[in-house]
C-alpha positions in Angstrom: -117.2 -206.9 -131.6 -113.8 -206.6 -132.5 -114.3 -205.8 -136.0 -115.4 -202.2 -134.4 -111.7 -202.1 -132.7 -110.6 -201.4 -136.8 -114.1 -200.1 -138.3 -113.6 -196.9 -135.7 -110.7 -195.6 -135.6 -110.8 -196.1 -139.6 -114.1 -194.5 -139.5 -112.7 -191.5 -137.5 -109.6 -191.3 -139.6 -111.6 -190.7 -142.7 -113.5 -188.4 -140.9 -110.7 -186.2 -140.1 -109.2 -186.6 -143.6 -112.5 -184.9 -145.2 -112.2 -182.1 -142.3 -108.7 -181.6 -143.6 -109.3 -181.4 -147.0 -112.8 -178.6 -146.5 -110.4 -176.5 -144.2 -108.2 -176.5 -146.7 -110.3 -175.5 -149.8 -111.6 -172.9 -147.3 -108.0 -171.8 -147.3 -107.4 -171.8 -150.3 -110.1 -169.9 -151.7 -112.1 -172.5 -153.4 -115.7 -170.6 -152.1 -114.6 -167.0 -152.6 -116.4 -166.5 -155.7 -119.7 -168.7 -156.2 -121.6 -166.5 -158.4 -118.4 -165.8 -161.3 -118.3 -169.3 -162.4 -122.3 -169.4 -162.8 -122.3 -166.1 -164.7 -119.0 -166.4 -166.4 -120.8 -168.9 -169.0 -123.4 -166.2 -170.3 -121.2 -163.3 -171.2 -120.0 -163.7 -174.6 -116.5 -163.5 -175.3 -116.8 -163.0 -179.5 -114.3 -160.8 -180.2 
């Protein structure tokens, strides 16, 4: 039983952390443009 007393606040830590780090790739406009980086390999860039 007091193995839970470190497993959750650990557990909620790492929690938060991955909240953190989708809120910021939200901010920083990491799913703005899903469809471009599919797409972007069939046009053909031969110059």
């Amino acid at each position: 039983m007091s193995v839970l007393v470190f497993l959750i606040p650990i557990a909620l830590f790492l929690g938060a952390l991955g909240l953190a780090a989708f809120l910021w790739s939200l901010r920083s406009g990491q799913y703005d443009d899903l469809d471009g980086a599919a797409n972007r390999i069939l046009i053909d860039d031969d110059d």
